[in-house]
C-alpha positions as CSV (number, residue, x, y, z in Angstrom):
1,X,164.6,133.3,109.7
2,X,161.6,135.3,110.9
3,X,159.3,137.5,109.2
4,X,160.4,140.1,112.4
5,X,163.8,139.6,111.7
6,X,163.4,140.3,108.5
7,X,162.0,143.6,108.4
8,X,163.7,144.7,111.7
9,X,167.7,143.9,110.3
10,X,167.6,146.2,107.3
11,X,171.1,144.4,105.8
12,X,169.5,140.8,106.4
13,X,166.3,141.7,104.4
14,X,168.9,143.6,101.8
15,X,170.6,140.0,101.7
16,X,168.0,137.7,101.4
17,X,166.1,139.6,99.1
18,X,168.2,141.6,96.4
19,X,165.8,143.6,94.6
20,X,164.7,145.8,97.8
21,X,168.2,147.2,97.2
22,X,167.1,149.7,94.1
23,X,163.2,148.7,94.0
24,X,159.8,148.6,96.3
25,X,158.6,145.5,95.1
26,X,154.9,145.2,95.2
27,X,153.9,143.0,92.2
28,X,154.1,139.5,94.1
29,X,150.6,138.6,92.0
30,X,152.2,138.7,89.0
31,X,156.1,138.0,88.6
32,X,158.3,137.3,91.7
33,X,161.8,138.5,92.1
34,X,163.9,135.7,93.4
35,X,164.9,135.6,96.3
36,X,169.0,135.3,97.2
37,X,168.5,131.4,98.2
38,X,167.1,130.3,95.1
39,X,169.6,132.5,93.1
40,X,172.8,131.1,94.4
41,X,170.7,127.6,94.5
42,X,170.6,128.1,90.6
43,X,173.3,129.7,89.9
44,X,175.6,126.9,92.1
45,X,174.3,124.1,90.6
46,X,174.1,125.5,87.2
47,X,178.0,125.9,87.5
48,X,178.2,122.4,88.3
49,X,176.6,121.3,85.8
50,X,179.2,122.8,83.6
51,X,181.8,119.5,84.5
52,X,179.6,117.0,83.2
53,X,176.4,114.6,83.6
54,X,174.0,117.6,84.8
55,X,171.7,114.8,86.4
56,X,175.3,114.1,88.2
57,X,175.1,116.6,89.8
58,X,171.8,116.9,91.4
59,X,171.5,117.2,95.0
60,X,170.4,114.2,96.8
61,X,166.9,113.6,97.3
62,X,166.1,116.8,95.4
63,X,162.8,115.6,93.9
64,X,161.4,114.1,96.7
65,X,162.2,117.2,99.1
66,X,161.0,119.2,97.0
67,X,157.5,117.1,96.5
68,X,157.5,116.9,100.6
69,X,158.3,120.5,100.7
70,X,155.1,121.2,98.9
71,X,153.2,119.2,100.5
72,X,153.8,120.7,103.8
73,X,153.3,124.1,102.8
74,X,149.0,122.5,101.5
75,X,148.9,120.3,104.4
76,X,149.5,117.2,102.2
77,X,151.3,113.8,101.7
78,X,154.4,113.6,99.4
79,X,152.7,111.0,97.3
80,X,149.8,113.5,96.0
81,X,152.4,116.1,94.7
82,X,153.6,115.9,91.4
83,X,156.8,118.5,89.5
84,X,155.0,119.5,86.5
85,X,155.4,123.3,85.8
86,X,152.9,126.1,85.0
87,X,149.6,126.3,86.6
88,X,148.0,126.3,82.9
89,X,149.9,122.6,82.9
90,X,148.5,121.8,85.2
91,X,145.1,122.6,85.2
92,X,144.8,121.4,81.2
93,X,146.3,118.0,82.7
94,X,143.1,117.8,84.9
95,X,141.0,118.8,82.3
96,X,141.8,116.6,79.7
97,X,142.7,113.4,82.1
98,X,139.0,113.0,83.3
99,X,136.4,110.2,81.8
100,X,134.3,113.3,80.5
101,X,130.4,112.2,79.3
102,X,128.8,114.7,76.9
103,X,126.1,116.5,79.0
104,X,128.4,116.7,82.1
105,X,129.2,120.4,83.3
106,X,131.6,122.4,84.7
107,X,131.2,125.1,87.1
108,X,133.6,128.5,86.8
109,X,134.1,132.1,87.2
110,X,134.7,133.2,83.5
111,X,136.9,136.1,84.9
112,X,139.5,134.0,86.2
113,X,142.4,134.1,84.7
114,X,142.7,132.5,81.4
115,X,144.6,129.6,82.7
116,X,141.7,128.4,85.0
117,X,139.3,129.3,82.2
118,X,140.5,128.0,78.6
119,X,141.5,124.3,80.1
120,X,137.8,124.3,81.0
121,X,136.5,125.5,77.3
122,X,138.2,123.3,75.6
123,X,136.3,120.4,76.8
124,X,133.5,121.6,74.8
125,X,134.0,119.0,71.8
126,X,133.7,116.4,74.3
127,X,130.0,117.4,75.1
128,X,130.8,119.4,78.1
129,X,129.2,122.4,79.6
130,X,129.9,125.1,81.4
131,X,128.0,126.8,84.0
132,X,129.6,130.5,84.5
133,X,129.3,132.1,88.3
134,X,128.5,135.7,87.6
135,X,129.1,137.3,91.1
136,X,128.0,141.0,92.1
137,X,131.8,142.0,92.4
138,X,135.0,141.2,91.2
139,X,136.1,138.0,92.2
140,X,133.6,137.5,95.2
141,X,132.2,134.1,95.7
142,X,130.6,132.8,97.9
143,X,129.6,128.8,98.9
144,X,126.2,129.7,98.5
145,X,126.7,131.2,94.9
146,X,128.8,127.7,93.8
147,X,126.0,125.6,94.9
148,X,123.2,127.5,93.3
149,X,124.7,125.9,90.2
150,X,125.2,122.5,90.9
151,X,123.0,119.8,89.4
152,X,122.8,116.4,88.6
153,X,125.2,116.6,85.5
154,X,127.8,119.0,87.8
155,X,130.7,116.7,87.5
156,X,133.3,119.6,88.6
157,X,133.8,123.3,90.4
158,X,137.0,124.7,89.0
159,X,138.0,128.0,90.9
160,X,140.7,129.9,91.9
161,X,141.8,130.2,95.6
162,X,141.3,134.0,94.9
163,X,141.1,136.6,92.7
164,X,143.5,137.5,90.3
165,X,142.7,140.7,90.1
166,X,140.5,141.7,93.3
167,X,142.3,139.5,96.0
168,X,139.3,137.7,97.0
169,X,139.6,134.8,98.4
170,X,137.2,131.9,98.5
171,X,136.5,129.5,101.6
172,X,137.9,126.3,100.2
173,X,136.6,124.2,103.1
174,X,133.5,125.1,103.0
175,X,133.1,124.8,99.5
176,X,135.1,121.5,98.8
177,X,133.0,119.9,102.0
178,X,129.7,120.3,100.5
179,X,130.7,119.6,97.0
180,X,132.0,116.4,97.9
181,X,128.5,115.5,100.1
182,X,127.3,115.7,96.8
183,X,130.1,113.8,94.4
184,X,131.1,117.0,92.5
185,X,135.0,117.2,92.2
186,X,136.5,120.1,93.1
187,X,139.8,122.0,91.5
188,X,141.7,124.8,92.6
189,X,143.8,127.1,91.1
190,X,145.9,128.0,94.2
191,X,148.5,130.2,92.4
192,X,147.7,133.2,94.1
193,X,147.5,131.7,98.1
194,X,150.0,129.2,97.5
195,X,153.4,130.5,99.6
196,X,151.0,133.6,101.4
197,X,148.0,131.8,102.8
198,X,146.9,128.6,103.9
199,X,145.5,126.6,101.3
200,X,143.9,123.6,102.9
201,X,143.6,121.1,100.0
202,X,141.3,118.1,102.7
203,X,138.3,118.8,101.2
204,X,139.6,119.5,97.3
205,X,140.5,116.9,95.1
206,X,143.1,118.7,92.1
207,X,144.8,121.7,92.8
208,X,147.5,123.8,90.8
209,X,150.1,126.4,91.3
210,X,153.8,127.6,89.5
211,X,156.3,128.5,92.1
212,X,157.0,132.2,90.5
213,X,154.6,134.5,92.5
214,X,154.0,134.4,96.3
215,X,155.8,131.1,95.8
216,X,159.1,133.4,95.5
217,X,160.3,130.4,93.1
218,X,161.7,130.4,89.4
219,X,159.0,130.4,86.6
220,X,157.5,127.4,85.1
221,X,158.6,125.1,88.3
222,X,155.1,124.5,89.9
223,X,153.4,121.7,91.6
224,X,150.2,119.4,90.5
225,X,147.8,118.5,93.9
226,X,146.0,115.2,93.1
227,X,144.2,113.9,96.1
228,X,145.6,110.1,97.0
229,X,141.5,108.8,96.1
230,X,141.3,110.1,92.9
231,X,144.3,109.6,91.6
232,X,142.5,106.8,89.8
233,X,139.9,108.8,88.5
234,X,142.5,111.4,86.9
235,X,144.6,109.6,83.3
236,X,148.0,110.9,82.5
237,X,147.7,112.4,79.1
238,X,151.1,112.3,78.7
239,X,153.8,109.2,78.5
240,X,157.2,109.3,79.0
241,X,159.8,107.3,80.6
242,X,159.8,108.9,84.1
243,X,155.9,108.1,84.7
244,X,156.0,104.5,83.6
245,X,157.7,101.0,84.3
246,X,160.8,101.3,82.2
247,X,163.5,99.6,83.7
248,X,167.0,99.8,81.9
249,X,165.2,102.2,79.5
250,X,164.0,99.6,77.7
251,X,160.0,100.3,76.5
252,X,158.0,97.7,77.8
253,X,154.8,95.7,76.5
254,X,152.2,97.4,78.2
255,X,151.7,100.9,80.5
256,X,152.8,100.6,83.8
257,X,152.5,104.2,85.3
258,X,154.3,104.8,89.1
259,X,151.5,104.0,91.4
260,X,151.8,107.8,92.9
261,X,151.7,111.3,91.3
262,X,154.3,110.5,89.8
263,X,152.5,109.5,87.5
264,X,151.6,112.9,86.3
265,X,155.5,113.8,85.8
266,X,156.1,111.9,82.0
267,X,160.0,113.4,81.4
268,X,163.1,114.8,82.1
269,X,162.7,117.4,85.3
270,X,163.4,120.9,85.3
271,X,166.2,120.5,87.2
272,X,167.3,123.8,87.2
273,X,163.8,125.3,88.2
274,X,163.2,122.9,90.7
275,X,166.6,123.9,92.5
276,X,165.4,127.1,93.2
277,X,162.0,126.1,93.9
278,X,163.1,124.1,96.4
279,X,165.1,126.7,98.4
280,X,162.0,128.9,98.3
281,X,159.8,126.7,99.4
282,X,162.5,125.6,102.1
283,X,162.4,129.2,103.3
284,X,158.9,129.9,103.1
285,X,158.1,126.5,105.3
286,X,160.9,128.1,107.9
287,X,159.0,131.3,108.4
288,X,156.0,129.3,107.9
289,X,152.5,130.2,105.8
290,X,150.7,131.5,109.1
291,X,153.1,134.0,110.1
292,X,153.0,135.4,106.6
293,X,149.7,135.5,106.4
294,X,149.2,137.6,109.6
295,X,152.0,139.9,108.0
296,X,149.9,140.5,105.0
297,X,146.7,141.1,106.0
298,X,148.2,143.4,108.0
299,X,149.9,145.2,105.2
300,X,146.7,145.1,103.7
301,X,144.8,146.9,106.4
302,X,146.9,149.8,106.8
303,X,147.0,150.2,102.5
304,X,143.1,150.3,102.8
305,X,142.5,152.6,105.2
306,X,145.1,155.1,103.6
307,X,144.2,154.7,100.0
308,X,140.3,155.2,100.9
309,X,141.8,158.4,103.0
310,X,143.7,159.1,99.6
311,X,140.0,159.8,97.7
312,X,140.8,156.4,96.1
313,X,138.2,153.2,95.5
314,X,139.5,150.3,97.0
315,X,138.0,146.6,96.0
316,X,136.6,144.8,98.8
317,X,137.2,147.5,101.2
318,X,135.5,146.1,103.7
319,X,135.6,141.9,103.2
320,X,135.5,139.5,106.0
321,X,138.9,138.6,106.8
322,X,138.5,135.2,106.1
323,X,138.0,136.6,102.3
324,X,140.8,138.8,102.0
325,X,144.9,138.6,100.4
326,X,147.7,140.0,99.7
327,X,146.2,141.7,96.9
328,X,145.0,145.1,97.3
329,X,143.4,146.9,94.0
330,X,142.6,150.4,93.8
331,X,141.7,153.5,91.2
332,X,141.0,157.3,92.1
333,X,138.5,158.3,89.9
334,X,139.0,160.5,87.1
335,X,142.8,159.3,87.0
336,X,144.5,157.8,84.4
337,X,145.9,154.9,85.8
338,X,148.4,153.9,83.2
339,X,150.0,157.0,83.7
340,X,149.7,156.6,87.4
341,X,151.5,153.4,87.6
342,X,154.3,155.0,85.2
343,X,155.0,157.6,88.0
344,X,155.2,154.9,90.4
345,X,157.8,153.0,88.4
346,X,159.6,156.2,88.2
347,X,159.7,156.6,92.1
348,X,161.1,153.3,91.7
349,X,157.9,150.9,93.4
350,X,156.7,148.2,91.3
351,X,152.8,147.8,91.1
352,X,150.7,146.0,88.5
353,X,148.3,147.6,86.1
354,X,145.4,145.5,85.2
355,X,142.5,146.2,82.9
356,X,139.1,144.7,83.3
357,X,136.5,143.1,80.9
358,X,134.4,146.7,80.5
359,X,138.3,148.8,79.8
360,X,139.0,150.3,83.2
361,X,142.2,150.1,84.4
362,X,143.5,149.5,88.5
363,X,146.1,149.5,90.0
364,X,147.6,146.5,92.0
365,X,149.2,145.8,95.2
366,X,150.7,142.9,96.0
367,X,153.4,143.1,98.9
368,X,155.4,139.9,100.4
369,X,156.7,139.3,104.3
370,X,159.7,140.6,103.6
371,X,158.3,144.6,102.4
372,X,158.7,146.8,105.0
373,X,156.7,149.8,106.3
374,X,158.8,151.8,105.5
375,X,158.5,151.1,102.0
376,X,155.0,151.0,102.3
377,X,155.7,154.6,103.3
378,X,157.7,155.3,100.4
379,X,154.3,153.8,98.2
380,X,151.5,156.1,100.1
381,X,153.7,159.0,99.8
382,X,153.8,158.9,96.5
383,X,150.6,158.3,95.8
């Protein structure tokens, strides 16, 4: 399956992908429809389950393909991906698992969202710091910007891949290469690239991201990154008998943990979740990251030009293309936006409204491969 043949075979696209049969589904950023291979993965192997053992039942190897799944899709190995769940797992995993020293610091963007920011403040009764990027726009950051901040005590940059809310997206080699010339570990929150963009993950050390977004996966069925050389530096924080020696099931005298990431997973799988997940992401790898990409940016430069035609402000109208998403957030001024996006549900296209620290309320895009222009059509006409 192509991205071409997608969106040129209208009853393929209304096969693989249910919900463009009543809906123009542009809220990718937010919650993900699933598409028809991870439904009838779930929904066949929930029925399964029904006669018995539900671990039985599980398809071969589905843990392990699903590890090497992700790891193709972030240019990884298998052994540095680990099935833990939501991105705020994740992320408080790597927050909490570090040898912390009171004075260290931490450097962030306190308008992330919440999940890459609370992890982060929690360490405060530990001793640590935090050292807040405040950049001129929404989102934008820049190397230089990360390294201004960075001092002896820097022990970490945690920061998103991009923008929740704006779509910008930050140069993670360039970033991650320099921060490493100087022994600061770097984190990612790759949620919003993960599935849509390349995410190159060489030059970052933890990185996190649930499958239900651009992913096209069921919620709460994410993956963990953990870099093969710092594994050692990162402590589970939680024990079960999946991430340690337990053979039989029978506790042993002291903590073994698996000698991969692994390590990270401490229970029981979500079997059901990772069923699905693993479809997606089998799909996703077959029309491959790059070609999506291409397809969104794309979408993306057409939605600018005719929204700024439109007498509406657009964020990041003009960004470098290395710097831009999916995402594309807009108001018209004097507008109420609330209402706005109410009309658009009423025309039946799905946008996000999101409100911002000082009240005011935009409007976001968020199209996948497998929209159409003709329902980007349907969108600007409405609007």
């Amino acid at each position: 399956m192509t991205v071409e043949q997608i969106q040129a075979d209208e009853a393929l696209r209304l096969r693989q992908f249910p919900v463009a049969r009543e809906t123009v589904y542009l809220a990718h950023a937010a919650v993900c429809p699933l598409p028809a291979c991870a439904s009838d993965a779930v929904s066949d192997y929930a029925a399964a389950c029904t006669g018995g053992d539900q671990e039985a039942f599980m398809p071969s190897n589905l843990l392990r393909d699903t590890r090497q799944l992700a790891a193709d899709l972030l240019g990884a190995e298998l052994h540095e991906i680990a099935l833990v769940g939501p991105t705020s797992l994740g992320l408080s995993f790597i927050a909490q698992g570090l040898d912390w020293r009171a004075g260290d610091n931490v450097i962030i963007h306190g308008d992330d969202y919440p999940s890459n920011v609370y992890p982060w403040m929690a360490l405060a009764e530990r001793g640590v710091e935090l050292k807040r990027l405040d950049p001129s726009e929404p989102g934008r950051i820049e190397p230089e910007d990360v390294f201004a901040l960075v001092d002896s005590r820097t022990r970490m940059a945690a920061l998103a891949s991009c923008h929740y809310v704006s779509g910008y997206r930050i140069d993670l080699d360039a970033i991650g290469r320099e921060l490493r010339s100087r022994s600061v570990l770097f984190c990612v929150d790759g949620i919003q690239t993960m599935g849509a963009f390349p995410t190159p993950v060489e030059h970052v050390d933890f990185l996190a991201a649930d499958a239900h977004k651009w992913m096209l996966g069921p919620c709460a069925s994410g993956i963990l990154y953990v870099k093969h050389e710092t594994q050692d530096q990162l402590k589970p924080v939680v024990q079960g008998w999946h991430n340690l020696s337990c053979p039989d099931f029978i506790p042993q005298k002291e903590l073994i943990y698996k000698p991969d990431s692994r390590r990270y997973e401490a229970g029981t799988a979500n079997l059901l979740g990772i069923v699905g997940q693993r479809a997606s992401l089998t799909m996703l790898n077959e029309v491959g990251v790059d070609n999506i990409a291409a397809d969104l940016l794309a979408k993306r430069n057409r939605l600018v030009q005719e929204l700024l035609a439109n007498g509406c402000e657009v964020l990041h109208p003009e960004a470098r293309l290395a710097n831009t998403s999916g995402i594309v957030t807009f108001h018209r001024p004097g507008e109420d936006m609330a209402a706005f996006a109410d009309r658009l549900a009423e025309a039946g296209i799905k946008v996000s409204l999101r409100v911002m620290r000082d009240g005011s309320r935009l409007i976001r895009l968020s199209p996948h491969f497998y929209n159409t222009n003709a329902e980007l059509e349907r969108l600007l006409d409405a609007i």
